[in-house]
N, CA, C and O atoms as a printed pandas DataFrame, in Angstrom:
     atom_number atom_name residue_name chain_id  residue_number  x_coord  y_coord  z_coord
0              1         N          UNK        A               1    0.836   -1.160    0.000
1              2        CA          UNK        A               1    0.000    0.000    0.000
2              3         C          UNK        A               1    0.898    1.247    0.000
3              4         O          UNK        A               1    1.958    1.477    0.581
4              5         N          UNK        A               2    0.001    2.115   -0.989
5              6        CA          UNK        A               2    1.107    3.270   -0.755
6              7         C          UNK        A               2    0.962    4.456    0.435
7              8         O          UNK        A               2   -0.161    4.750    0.845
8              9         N          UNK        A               3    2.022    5.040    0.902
9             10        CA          UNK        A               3    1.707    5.683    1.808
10            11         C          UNK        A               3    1.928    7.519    1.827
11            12         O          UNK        A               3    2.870    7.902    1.132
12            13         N          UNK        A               4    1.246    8.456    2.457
13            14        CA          UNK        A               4    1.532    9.883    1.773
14            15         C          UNK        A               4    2.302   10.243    2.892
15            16         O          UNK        A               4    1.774   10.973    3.730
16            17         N          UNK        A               5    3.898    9.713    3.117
17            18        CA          UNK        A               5    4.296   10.604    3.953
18            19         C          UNK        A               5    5.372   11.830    3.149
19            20         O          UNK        A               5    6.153   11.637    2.217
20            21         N          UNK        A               6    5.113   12.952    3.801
21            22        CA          UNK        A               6    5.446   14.286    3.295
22            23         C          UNK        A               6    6.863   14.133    2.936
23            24         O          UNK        A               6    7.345   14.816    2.032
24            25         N          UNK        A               7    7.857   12.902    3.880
25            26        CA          UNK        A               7    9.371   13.015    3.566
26            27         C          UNK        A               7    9.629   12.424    2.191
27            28         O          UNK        A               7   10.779   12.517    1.763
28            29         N          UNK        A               8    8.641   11.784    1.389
29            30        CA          UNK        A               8    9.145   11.018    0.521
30            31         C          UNK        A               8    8.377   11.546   -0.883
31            32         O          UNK        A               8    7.960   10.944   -1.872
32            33         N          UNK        A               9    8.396   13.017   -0.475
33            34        CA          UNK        A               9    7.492   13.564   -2.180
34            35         C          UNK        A               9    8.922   13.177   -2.875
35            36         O          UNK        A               9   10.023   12.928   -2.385
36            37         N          UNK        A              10    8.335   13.245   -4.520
37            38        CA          UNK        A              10    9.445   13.522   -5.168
38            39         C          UNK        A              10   10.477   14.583   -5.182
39            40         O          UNK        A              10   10.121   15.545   -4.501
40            41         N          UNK        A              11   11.338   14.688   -5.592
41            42        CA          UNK        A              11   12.504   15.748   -5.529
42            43         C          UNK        A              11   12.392   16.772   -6.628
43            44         O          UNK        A              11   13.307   17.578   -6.455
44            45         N          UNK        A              12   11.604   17.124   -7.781
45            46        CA          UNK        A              12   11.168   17.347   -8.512
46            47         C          UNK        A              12    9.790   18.770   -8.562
47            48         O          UNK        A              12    9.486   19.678   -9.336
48            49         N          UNK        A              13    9.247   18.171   -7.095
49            50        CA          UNK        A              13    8.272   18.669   -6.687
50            51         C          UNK        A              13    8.670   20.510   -6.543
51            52         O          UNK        A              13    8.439   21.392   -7.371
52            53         N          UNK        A              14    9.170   20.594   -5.510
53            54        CA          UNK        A              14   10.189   22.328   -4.877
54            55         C          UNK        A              14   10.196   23.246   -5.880
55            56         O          UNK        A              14    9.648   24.347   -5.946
56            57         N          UNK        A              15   11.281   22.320   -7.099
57            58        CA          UNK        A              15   11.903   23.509   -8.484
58            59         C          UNK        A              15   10.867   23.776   -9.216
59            60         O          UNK        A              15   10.663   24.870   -9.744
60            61         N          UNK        A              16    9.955   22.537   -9.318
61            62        CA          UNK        A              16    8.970   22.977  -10.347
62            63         C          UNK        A              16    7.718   24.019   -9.673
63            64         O          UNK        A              16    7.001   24.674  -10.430
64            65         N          UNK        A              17    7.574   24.074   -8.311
65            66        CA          UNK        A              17    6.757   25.147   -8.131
66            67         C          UNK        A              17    7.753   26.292   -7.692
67            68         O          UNK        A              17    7.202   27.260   -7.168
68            69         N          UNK        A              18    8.913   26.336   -7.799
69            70        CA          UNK        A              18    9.879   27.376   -7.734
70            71         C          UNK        A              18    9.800   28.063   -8.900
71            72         O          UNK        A              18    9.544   29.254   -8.727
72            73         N          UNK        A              19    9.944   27.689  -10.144
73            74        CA          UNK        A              19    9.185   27.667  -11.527
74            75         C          UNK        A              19    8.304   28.460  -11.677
75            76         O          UNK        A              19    8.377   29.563  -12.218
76            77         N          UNK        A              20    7.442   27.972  -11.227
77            78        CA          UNK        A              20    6.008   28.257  -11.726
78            79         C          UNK        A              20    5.967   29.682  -10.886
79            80         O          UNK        A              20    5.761   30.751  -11.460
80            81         N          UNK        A              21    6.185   29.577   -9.479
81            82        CA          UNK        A              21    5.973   31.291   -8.916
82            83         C          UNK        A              21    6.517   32.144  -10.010
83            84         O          UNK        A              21    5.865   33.052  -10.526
84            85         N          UNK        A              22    7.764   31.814  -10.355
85            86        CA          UNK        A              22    8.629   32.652  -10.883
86            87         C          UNK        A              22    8.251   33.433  -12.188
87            88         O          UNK        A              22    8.420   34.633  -12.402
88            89         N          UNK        A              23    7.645   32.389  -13.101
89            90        CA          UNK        A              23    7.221   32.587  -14.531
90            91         C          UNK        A              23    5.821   33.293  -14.188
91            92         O          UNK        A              23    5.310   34.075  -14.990
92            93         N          UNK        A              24    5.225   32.979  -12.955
93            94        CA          UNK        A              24    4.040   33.708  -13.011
94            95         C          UNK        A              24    4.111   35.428  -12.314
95            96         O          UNK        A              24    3.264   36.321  -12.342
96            97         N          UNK        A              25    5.506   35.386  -11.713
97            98        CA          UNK        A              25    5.238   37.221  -11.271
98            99         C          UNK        A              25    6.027   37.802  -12.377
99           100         O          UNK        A              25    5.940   39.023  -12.507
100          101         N          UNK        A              26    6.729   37.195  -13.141
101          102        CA          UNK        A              26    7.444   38.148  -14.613
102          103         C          UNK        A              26    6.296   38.553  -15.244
103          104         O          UNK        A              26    6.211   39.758  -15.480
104          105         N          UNK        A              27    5.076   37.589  -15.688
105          106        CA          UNK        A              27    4.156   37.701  -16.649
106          107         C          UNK        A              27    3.333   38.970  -16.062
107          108         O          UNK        A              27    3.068   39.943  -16.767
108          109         N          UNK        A              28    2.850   38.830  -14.315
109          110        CA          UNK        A              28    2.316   40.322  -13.802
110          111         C          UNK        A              28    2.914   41.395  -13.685
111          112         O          UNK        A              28    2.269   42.398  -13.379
112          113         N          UNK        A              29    4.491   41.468  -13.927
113          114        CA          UNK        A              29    5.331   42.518  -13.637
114          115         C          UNK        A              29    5.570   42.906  -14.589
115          116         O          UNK        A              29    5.805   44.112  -14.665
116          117         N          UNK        A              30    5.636   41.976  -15.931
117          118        CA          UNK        A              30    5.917   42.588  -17.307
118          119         C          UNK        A              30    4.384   43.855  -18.207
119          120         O          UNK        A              30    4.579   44.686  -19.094
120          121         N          UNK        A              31    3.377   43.596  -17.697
121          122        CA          UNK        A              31    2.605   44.002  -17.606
122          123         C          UNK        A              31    2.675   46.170  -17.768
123          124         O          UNK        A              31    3.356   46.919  -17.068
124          125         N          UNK        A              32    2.025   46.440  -18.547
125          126        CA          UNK        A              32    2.105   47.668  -19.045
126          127         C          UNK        A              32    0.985   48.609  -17.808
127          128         O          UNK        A              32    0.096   48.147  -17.092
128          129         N          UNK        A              33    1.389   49.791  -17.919
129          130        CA          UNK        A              33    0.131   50.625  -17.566
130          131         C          UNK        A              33   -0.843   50.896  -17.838
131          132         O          UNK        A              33   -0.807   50.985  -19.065
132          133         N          UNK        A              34   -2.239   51.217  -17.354
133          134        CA          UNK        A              34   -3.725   50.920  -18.188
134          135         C          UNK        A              34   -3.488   52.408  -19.067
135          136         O          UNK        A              34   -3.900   52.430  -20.227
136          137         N          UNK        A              35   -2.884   53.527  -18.551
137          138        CA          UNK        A              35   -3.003   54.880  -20.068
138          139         C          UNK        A              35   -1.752   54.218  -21.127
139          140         O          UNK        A              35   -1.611   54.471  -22.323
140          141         N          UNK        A              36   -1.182   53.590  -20.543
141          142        CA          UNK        A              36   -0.120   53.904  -21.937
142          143         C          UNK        A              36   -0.977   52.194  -23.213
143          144         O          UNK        A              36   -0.826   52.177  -24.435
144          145         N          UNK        A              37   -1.541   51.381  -22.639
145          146        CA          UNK        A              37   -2.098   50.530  -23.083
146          147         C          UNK        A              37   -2.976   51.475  -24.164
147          148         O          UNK        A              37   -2.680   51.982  -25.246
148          149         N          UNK        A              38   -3.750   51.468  -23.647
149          150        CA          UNK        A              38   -5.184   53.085  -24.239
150          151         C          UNK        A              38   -4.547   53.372  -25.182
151          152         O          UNK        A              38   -4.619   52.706  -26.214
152          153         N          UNK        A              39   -3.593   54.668  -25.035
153          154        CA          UNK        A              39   -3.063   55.289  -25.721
154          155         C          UNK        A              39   -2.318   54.527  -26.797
155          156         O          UNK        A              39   -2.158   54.910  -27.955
156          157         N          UNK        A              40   -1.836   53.273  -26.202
157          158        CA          UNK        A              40   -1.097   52.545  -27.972
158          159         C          UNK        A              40   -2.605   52.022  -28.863
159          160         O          UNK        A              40   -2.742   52.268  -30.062
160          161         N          UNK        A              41   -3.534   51.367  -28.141
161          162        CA          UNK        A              41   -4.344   51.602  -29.074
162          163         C          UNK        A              41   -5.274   52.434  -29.327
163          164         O          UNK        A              41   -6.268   52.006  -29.913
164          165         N          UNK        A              42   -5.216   53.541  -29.034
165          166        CA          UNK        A              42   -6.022   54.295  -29.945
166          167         C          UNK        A              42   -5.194   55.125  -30.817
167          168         O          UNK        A              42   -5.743   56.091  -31.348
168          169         N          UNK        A              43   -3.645   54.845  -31.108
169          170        CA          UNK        A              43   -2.932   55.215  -31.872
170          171         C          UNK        A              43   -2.868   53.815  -32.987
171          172         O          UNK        A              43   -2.432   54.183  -34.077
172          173         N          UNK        A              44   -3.105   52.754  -32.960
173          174        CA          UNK        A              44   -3.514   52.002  -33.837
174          175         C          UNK        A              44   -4.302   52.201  -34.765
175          176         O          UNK        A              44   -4.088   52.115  -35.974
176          177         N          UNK        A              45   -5.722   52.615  -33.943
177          178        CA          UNK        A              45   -6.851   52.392  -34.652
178          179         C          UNK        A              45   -6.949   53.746  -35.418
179          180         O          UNK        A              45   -7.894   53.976  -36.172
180          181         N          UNK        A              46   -5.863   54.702  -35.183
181          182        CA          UNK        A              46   -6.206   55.657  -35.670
182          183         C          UNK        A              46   -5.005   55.596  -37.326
183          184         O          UNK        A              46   -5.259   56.043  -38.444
184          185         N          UNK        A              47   -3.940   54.986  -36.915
185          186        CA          UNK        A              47   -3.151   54.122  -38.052
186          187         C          UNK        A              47   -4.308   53.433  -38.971
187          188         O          UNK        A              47   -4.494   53.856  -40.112
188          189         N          UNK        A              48   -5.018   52.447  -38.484
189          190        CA          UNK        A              48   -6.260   51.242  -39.376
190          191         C          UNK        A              48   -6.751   52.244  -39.902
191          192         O          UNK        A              48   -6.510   52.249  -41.109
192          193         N          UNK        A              49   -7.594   53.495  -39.414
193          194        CA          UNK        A              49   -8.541   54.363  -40.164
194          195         C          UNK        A              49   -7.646   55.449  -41.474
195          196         O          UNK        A              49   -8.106   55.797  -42.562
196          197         N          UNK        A              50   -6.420   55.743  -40.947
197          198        CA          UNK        A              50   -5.781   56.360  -41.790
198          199         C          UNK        A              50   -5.323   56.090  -43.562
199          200         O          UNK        A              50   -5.272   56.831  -44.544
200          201         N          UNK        A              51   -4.939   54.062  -43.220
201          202        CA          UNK        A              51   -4.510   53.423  -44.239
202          203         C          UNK        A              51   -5.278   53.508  -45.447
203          204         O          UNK        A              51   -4.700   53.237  -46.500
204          205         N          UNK        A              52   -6.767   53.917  -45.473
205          206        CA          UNK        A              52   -7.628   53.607  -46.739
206          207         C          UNK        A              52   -7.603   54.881  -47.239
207          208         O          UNK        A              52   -7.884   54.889  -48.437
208          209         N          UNK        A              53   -7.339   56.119  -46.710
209          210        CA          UNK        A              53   -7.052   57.490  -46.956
210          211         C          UNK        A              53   -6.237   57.811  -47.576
211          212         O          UNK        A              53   -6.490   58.680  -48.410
212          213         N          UNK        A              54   -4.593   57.174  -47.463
213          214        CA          UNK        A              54   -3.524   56.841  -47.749
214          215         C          UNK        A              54   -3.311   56.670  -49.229
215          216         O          UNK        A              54   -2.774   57.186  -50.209
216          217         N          UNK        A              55   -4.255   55.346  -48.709
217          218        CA          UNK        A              55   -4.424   54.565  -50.695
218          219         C          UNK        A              55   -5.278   55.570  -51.295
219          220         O          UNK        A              55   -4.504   56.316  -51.895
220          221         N          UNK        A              56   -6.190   55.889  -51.415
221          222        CA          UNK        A              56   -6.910   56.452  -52.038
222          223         C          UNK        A              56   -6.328   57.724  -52.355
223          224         O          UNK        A              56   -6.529   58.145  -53.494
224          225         N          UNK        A              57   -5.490   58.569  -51.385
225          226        CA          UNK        A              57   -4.825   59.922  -51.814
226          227         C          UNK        A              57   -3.947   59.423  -52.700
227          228         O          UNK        A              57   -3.913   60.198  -53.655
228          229         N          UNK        A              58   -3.021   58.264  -52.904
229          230        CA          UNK        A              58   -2.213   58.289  -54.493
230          231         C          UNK        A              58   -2.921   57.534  -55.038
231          232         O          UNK        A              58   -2.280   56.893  -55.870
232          233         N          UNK        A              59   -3.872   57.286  -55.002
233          234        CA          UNK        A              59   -4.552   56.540  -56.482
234          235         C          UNK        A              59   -5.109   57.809  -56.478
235          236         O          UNK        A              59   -3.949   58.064  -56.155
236          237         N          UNK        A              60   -5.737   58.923  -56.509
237          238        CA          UNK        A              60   -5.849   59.994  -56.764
238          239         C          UNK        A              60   -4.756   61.084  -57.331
239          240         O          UNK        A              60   -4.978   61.828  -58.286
240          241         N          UNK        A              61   -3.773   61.052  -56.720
241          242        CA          UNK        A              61   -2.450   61.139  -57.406
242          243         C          UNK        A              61   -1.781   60.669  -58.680
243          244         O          UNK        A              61   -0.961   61.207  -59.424
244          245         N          UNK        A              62   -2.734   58.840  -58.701
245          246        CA          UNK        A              62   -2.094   58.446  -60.076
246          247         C          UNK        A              62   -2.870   59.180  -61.143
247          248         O          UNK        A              62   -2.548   59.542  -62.275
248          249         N          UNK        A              63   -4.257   59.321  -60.284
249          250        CA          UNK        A              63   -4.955   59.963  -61.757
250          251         C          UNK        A              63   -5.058   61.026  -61.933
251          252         O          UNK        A              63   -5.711   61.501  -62.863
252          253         N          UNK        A              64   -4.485   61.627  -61.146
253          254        CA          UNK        A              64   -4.010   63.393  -61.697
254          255         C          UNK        A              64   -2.833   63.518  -62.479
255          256         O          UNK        A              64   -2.691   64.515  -63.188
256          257         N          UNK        A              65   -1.933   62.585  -62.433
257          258        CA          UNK        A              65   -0.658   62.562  -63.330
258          259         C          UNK        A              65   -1.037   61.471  -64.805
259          260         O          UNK        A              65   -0.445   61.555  -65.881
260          261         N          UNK        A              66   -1.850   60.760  -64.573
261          262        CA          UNK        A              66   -2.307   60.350  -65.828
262          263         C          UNK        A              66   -3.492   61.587  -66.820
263          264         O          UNK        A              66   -3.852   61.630  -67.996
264          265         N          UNK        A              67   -3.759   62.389  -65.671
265          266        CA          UNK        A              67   -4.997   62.914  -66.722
266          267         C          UNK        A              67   -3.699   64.371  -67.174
267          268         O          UNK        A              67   -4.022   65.191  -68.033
268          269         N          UNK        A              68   -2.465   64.456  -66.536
269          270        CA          UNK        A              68   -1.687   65.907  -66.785
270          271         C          UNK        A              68   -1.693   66.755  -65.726
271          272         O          UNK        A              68   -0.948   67.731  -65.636
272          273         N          UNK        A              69   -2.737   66.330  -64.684
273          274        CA          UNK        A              69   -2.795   67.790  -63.893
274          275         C          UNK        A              69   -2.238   67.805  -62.550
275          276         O          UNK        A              69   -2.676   68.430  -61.585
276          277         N          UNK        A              70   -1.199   67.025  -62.601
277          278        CA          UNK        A              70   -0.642   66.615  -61.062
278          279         C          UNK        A              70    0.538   68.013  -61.607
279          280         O          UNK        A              70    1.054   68.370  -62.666
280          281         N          UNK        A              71    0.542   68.578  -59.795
281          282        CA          UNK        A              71    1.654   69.737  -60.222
282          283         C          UNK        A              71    2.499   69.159  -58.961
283          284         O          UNK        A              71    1.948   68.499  -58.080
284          285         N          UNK        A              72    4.441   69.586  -58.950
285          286        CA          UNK        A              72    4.979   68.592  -58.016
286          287         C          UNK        A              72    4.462   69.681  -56.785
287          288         O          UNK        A              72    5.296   69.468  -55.905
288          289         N          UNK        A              73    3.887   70.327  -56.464
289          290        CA          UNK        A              73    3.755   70.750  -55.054
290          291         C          UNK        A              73    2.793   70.055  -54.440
291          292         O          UNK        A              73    2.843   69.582  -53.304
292          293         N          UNK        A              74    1.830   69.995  -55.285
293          294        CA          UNK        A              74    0.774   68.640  -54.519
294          295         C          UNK        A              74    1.058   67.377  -54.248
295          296         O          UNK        A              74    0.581   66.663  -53.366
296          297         N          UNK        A              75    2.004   67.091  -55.196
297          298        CA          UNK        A              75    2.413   65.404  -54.901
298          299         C          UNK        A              75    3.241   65.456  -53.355
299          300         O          UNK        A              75    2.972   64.960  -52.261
300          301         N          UNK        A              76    4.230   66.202  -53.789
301          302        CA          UNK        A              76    4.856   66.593  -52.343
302          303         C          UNK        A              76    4.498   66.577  -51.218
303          304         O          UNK        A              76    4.891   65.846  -50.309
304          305         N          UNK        A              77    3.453   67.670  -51.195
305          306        CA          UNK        A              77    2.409   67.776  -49.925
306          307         C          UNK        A              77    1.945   66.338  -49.080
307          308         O          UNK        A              77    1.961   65.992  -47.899
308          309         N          UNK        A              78    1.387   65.506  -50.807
309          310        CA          UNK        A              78    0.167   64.291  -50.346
310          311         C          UNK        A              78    1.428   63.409  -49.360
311          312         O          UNK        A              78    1.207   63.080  -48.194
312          313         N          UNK        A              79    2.876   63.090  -50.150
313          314        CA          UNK        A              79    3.418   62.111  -49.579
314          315         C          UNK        A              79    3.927   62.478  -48.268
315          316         O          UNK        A              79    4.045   61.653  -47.363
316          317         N          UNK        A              80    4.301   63.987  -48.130
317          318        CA          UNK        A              80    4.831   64.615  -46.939
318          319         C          UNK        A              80    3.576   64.729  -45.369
319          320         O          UNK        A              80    3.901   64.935  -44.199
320          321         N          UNK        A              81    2.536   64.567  -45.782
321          322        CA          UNK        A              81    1.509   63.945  -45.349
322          323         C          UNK        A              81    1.371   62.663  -44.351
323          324         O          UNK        A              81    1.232   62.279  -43.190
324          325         N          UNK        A              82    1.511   62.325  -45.646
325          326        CA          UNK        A              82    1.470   60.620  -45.247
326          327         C          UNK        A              82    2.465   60.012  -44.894
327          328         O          UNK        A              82    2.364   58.922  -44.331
328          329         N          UNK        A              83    3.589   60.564  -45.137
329          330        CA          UNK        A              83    5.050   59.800  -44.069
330          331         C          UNK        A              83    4.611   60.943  -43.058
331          332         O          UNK        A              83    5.632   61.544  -43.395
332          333         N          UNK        A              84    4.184   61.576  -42.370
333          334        CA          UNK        A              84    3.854   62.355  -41.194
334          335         C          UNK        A              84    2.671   61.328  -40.354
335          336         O          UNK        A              84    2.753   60.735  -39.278
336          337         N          UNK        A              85    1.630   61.416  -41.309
337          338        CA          UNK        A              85    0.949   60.386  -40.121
338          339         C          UNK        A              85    1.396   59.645  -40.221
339          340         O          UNK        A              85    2.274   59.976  -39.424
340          341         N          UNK        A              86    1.772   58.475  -40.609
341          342        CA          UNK        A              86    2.522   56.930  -40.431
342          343         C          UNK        A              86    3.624   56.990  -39.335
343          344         O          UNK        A              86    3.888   56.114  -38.511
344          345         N          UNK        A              87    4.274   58.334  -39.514
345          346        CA          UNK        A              87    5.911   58.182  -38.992
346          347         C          UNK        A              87    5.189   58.798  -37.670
347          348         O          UNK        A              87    6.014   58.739  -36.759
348          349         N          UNK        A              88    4.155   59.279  -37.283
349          350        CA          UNK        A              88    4.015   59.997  -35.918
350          351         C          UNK        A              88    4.780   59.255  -34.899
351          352         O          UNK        A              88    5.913   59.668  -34.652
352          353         N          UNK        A              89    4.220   57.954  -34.106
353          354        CA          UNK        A              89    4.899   57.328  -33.788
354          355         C          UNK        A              89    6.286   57.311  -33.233
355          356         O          UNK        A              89    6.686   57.347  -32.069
356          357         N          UNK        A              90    7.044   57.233  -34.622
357          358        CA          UNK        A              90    8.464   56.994  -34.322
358          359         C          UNK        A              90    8.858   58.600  -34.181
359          360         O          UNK        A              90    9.789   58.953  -33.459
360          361         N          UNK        A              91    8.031   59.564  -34.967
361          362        CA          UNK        A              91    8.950   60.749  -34.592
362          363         C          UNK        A              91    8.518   61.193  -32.844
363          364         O          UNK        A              91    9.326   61.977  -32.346
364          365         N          UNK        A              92    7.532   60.829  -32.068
365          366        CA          UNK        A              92    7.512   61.063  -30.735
366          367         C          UNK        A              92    8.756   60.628  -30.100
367          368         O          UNK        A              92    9.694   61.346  -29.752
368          369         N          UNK        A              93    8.630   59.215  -29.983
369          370        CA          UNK        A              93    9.575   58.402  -29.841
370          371         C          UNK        A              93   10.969   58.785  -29.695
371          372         O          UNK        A              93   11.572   58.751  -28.622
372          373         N          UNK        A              94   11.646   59.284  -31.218
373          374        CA          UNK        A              94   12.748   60.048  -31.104
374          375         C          UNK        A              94   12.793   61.332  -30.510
375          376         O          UNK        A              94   13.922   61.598  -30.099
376          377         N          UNK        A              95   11.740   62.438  -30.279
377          378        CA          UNK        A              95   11.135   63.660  -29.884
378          379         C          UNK        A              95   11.264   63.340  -27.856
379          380         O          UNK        A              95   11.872   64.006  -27.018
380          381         N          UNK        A              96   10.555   62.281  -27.709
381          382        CA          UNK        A              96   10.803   62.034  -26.079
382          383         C          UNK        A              96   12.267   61.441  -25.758
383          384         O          UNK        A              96   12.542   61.438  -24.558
384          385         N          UNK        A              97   13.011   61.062  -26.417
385          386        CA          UNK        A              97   14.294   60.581  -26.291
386          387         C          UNK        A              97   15.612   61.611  -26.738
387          388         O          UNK        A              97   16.825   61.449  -26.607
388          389         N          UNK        A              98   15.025   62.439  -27.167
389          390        CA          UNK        A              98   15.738   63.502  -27.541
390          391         C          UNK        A              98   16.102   64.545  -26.409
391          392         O          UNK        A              98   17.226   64.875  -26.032
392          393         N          UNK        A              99   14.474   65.120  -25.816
393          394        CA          UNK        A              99   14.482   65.482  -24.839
394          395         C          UNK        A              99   14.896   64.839  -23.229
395          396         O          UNK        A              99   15.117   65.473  -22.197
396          397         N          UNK        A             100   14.900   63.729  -23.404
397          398        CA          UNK        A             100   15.294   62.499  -22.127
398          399         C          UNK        A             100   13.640   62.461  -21.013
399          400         O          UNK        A             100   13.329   62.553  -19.826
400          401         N          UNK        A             101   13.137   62.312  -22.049
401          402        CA          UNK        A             101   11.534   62.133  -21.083
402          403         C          UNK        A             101   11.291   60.444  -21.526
403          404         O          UNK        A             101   10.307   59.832  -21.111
């Protein structure tokens, strides 16, 4: 018959819930703040809504240079634009690291 005395758990037993604490307070500690969470996505969704705007401003572009009437200050503008919203992002990014915030 087998018997449950406490001296004879396996040896196996300790590390693996040594383990397990361990992997489980990285996963709560790695854990972000609830504004900066927010704030990355609603800088997403505002990326998702932007993208069809994007396309559509140079396919509008293509057909102003196919019909003749694209002048380069507008093209300029549209793309200087659109690497502005896309690049927001990274230019904060470099903008808060610049400043050391």
């Amino acid at each position: 018959m087998l018997t449950k005395d406490p001296a004879r758990r396996p040896i196996w037993v300790l590390p693996s819930l040594g383990l397990a604490v361990c992997l489980s307070t990285t996963r709560v500690l790695g854990q972000a703040s609830p504004i900066q969470t927010g704030a990355e996505s609603i800088v997403d969704e505002l990326l998702a809504l932007a993208l069809p705007f994007a396309i559509i401003a140079v396919m509008v572009l293509g057909l102003l240079a196919f019909a003749g009437r694209l002048s380069a200050g507008i093209a300029v503008l549209c793309i200087l634009g659109i690497c502005l919203v896309f690049g927001a992002p990274q230019l904060v990014d470099w903008g808060r690291s610049l400043f050391g915030v």
